[in-house]
N, C-alpha and C positions, 0 to 999 in steps of 0.2 A: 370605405375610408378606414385608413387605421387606428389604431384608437389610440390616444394622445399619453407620452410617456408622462408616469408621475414618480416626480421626485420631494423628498422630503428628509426634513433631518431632524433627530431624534437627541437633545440637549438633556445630559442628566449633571446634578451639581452634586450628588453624593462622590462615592469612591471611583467611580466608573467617570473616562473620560469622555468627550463630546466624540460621537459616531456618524457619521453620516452615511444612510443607505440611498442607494440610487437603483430601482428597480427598471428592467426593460421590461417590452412588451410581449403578448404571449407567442409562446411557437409553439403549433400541434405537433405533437407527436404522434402522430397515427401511425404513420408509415414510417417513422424513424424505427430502424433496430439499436441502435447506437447513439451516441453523444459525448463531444470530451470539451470541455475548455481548453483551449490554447492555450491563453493569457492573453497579455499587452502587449504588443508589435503594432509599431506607427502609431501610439496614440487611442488604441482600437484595442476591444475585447474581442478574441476570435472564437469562435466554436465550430467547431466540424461536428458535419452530420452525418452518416452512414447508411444510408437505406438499401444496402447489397446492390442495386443496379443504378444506383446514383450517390457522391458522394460531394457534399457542398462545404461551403466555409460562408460563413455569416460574420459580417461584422457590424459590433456595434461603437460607437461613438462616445466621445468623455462624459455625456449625457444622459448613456445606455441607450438613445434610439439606435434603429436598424441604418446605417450606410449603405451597404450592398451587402448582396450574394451573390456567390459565383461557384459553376462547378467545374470541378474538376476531371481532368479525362485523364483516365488511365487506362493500359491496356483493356480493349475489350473480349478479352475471351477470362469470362468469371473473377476478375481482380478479387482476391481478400485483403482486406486492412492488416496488418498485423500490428503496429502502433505506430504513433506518431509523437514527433522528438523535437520541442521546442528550445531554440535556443533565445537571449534576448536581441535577435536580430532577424530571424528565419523559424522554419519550420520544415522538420524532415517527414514523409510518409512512408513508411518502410511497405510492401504487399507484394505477395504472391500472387502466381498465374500459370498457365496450362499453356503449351505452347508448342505443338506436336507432338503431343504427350508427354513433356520434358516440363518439369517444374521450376519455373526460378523466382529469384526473387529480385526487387528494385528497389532503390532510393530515388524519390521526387524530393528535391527544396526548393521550397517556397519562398518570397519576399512576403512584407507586411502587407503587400495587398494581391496575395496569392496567385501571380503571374509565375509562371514555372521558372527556376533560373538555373535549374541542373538534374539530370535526369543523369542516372546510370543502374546498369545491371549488377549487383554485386555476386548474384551465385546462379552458374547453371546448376540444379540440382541433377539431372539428370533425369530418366526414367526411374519414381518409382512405386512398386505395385501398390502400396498403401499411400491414404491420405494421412501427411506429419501434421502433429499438432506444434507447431512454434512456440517458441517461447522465447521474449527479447528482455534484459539487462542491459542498464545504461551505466556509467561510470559516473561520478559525482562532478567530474568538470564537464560531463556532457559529451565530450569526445569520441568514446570507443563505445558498442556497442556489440555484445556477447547475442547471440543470435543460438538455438539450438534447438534439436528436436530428438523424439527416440525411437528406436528403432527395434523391436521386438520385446519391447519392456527392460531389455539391457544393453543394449548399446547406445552410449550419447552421440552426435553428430556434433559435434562443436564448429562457429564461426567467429572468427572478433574482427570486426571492423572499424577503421577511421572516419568518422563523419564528417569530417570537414574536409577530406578528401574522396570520399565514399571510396575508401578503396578496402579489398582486404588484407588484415595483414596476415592473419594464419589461419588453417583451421587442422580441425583435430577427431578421430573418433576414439571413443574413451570406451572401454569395455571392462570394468573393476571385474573381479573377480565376484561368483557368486552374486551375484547382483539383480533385483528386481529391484523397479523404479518405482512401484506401486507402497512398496514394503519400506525399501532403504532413501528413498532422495529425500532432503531437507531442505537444501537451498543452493543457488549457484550465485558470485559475485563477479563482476570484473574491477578495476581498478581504471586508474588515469594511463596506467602504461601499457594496457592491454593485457595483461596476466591475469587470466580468468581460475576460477574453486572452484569446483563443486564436493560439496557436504552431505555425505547419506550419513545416517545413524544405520549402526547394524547393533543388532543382536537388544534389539531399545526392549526388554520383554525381562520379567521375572523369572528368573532359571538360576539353578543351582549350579548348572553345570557351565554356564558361560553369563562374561560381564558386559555390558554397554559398553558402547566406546563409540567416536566419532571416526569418518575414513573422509581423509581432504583428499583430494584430488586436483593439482596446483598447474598448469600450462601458460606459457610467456611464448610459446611460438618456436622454442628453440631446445631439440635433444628431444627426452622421453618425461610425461609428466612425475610431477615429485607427487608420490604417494605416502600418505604418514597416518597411522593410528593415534587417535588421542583418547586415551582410556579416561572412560569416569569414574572410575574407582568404588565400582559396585552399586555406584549411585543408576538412577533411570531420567528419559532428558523427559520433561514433559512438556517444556513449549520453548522454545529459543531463536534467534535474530542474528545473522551474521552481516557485518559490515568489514569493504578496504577500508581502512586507515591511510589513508594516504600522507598525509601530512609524516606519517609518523612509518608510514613504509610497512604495515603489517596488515594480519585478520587479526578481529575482534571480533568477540561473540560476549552476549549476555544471555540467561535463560533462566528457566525455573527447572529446578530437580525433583525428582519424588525419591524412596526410598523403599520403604516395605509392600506400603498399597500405593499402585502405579495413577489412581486415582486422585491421589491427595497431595499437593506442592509442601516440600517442608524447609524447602530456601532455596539461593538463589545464587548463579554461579558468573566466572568474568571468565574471557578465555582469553590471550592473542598470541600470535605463533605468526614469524614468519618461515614462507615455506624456502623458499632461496636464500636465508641467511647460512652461512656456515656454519654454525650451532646447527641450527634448527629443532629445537628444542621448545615446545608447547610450552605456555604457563599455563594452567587452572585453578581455579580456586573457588572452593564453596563456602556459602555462610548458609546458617540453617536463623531463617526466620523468629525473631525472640514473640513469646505469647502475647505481651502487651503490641504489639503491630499489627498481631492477627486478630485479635479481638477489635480494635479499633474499627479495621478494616471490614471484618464480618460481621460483627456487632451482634443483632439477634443470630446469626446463622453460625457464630463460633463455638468450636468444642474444644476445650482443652486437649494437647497433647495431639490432637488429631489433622493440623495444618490446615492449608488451604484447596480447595474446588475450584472449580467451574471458574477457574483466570487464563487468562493468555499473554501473551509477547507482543504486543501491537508494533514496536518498534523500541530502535535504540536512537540514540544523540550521541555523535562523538563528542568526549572534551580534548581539547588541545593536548594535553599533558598523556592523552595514550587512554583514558581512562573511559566511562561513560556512561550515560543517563539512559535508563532500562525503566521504559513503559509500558507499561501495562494495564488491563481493564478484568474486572469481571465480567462473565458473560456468558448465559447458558440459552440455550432452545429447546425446549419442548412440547414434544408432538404428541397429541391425544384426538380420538374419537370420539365423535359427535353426534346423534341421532335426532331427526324430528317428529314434530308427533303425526303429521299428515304423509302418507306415503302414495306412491303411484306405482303401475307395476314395470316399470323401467327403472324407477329407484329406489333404492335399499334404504334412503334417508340417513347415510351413513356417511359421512366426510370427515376428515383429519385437516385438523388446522394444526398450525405450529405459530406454538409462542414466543416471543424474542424478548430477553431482558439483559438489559446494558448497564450497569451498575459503577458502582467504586472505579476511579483510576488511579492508579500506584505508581511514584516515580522516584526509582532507586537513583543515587547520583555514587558511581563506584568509582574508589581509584584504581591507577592500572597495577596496583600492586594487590587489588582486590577487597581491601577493606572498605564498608562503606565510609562512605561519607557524608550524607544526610537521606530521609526519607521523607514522602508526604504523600496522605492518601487524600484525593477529592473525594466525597461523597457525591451521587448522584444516583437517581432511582429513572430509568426509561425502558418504559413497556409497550410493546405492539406487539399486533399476529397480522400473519398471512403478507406482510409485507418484505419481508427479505433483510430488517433488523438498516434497511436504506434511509432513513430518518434520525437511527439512533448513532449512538456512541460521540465520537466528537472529531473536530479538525485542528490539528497542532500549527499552532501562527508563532511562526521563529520570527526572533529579535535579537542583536547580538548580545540585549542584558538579560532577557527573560524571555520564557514560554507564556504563551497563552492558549489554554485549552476551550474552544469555544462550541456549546453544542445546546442541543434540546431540551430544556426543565422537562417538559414534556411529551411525548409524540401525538402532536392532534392541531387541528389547524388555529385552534386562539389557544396560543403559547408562550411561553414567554424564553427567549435568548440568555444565555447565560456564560460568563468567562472565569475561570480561572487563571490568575496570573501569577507565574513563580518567577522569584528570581535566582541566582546564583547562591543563595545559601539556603536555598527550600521552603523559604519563609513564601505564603502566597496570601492574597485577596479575591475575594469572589464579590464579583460585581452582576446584577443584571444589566446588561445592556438595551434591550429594548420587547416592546410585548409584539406579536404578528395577528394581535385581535382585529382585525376588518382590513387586512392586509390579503386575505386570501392565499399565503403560503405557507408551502411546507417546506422545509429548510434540507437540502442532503449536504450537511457538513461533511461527511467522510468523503466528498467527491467534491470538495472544495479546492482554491486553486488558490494558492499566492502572488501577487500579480505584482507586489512592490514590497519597500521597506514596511507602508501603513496600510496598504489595501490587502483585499482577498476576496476571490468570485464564488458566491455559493448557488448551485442551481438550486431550484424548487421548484416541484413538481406535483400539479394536482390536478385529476380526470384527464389525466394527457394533455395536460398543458405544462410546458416549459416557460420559466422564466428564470434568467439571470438578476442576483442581487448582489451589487458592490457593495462592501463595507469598507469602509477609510475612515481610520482613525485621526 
């Protein structure tokens, strides 16, 4: 018999509003290699499951119990997932297959209660002697979907397609000059109009004798791609986020610089360029971090004059106005040896763990003229080893008036939930929202899903059991 869903809701009268969690019941993961949340389609949380020779959809109901499951049939000679493309109506599967030696790929869409209602082949690959590693980019209206792989470390294979027609619309092979994928790639974007980037950094290294700079690489399906240098002007990149602008027709980038020692962030830069405007002419612009921010934000760990470590780019936010909100986290891992005092003769008593600590989040709000505009650091201290840092950091819940940063006080199983809410002038609240003492989970916020204006699905995961938890505000 299965065991009976329990729901409950959690009333707090301080700063924090009323939440209500609605937990489902467990799924083993034994045999899962995989897991994604869908979202909401018909009323129903959906979650695909991937076990490499079975692939299922689960749904549950406004209650969290289990409705059905049902699998899925796709080609049977070896399908791989490559990802799957929710819209609020359907669901795409994009996967690979073998096929007299010839590799292609498919689009399956699904209805909300995953009945197939459109099957097509979007790419004969061809014969080829190596296995590609894929990689898919989707566009912000969900439409086009930039498909690629590489080909001897420097040549990219480019695809862009239309999902609501699954058709393609171009594809492209890109071969920049001097080029290793390992050394130079950064990022690739596509847009709503199918006009795909790709971004290596070259020359990102300390040398006297050459400077950093950025190589866009711009393709719309039509003539030879626009290739353009954007120098950083002897600066170094050390962590950065490109996004389309759509609204506003351009790329935007935000990032962190270093300067002397490639080790240390000493501020922070805005970029946006478009590549098919007639100008075409880059902006840049950097600002170097003032000591009272970095002190705030390091607190015991700051040095005068000496900038910032161990941070990254999590993401940007576009604003309307071309501009946008660059976040970031502190965040190092370290790996050390370990010995015990009992040994056998097969083992050296000798293992490496690695530590994960998720710290400070930073959230620059830049205008598109590059000046800031307001900053706020959250405090937060999250510690684990041996786990892959999958409990830690946080999950960003958009609102059109404010962010809410929601994640772990702690990483252990009686914890307690925590938010930070900003609004549009930086000013934030931190609220607890609820403790998970005799609750039996563990929260993976970074693998959390937005499912409405007020909800949002967080797995939790513990001794290989899954459980979905809704939170509605």
């Amino acid at each position: 018999m299965k065991k009976f869903l329990f729901l409950f809701a959690l009333l707090y009268s301080c700063l924090a509003p009323a939440q209500i969690l609605t937990v489902s019941e467990e799924i083993p993961l034994n045999a899962d290699v995989n897991y994604d949340v869908i979202g909401n389609l018909g009323n129903h949380i959906l979650l695909f499951r991937d076990s490499k020779t079975e692939f299922k959809i689960t749904a549950f109901n406004p209650q969290m119990r289990e409705s059905w499951t049902k699998e899925l049939v796709l080609d049977r000679r070896l399908p791989k997932v490559l990802g799957l493309l929710p819209t609020q109506e359907d669901f795409t599967l994009i996967y690979s297959f073998r096929e007299k030696g010839n590799t292609l790929i498919k689009a399956h869409r699904y209805d909300p209660a995953a009945n197939l209602v459109d099957s097509s082949l979007l790419v004969n690959l061809g014969y080829l002697f190596f296995t590609p590693r894929f990689e898919l980019v989707r566009s912000e209206d969900r439409s086009k979907l930039l498909l690629y792989y590489l080909e001897n470390q420097d040549i990219i294979h480019a695809f862009v397609f239309d999902l609501p027609t699954q058709s393609l619309l171009w594809e492209r092979n890109i071969a920049p000059e001097d080029f290793l994928y390992g050394r130079d790639f950064a990022q690739a974007v596509v847009d709503n109009r199918g006009e795909a980037s790709f971004i290596l950094e070259k020359d990102n290294f300390r040398s006297r004798n050459k400077q950093a700079y950025f190589q866009v690489y711009s393709y719309n399906g039509n003539g030879e791609p626009v290739a353009k240098n954007i120098a950083l002007e002897g600066r170094l990149i050390y962590d950065m986020h490109f996004e389309a602008d759509n609204l506003n027709n351009q790329l935007v980038a935000a990032g962190l610089f270093a300067e002397d020692n490639p080790e240390r962030v000493m501020g922070y830069f805005y970029l946006r360029y478009q590549p098919y405007a007639a100008a075409n002419v880059p902006f840049v612009a950097y600002t170097r971090f003032e000591e009272a921010f970095l002190l705030n934000l390091q607190t015991k760990d700051y040095r005068e004059g000496k900038g910032l470590n161990d941070a990254r780019v999590n993401e940007i936010v576009l604003r309307r106005d071309g501009g946008v909100l660059l976040v970031g986290e502190r965040s190092r891992e370290i790996q050390r040896r370990t010995g015990t005092a009992t040994r056998v003769y097969y083992d050296d008593g000798i293992r490496n763990l690695v530590d994960y600590y998720f710290e400070e989040v930073f959230v620059l709000s830049i205008h598109p003229d590059g000046l800031l505009h307001w900053q706020t650091i959250m405090h937060k201290k999250q510690y684990s080893q041996d786990d892959g840092g999958m409990f830690s950091s946080y999950f960003l819940f958009e609102t059109p008036g404010r962010l809410r940063f929601l994640f772990n006080d702690e990483v252990r199983v009686e914890n307690t939930v925590s938010e930070y809410v900003i609004n549009g002038l930086g000013e934030y609240d931190r609220n607890s929202l609820f403790s998970t003492v005799n609750l039996d989970l563990r929260l993976r916020f970074r693998s959390a899903v937005q499912t409405g204006a007020n909800t949002l699905v967080v797995p939790s995961e513990r001794k290989n059991r899954l459980k979905l938890v809704r939170i509605t505000y």
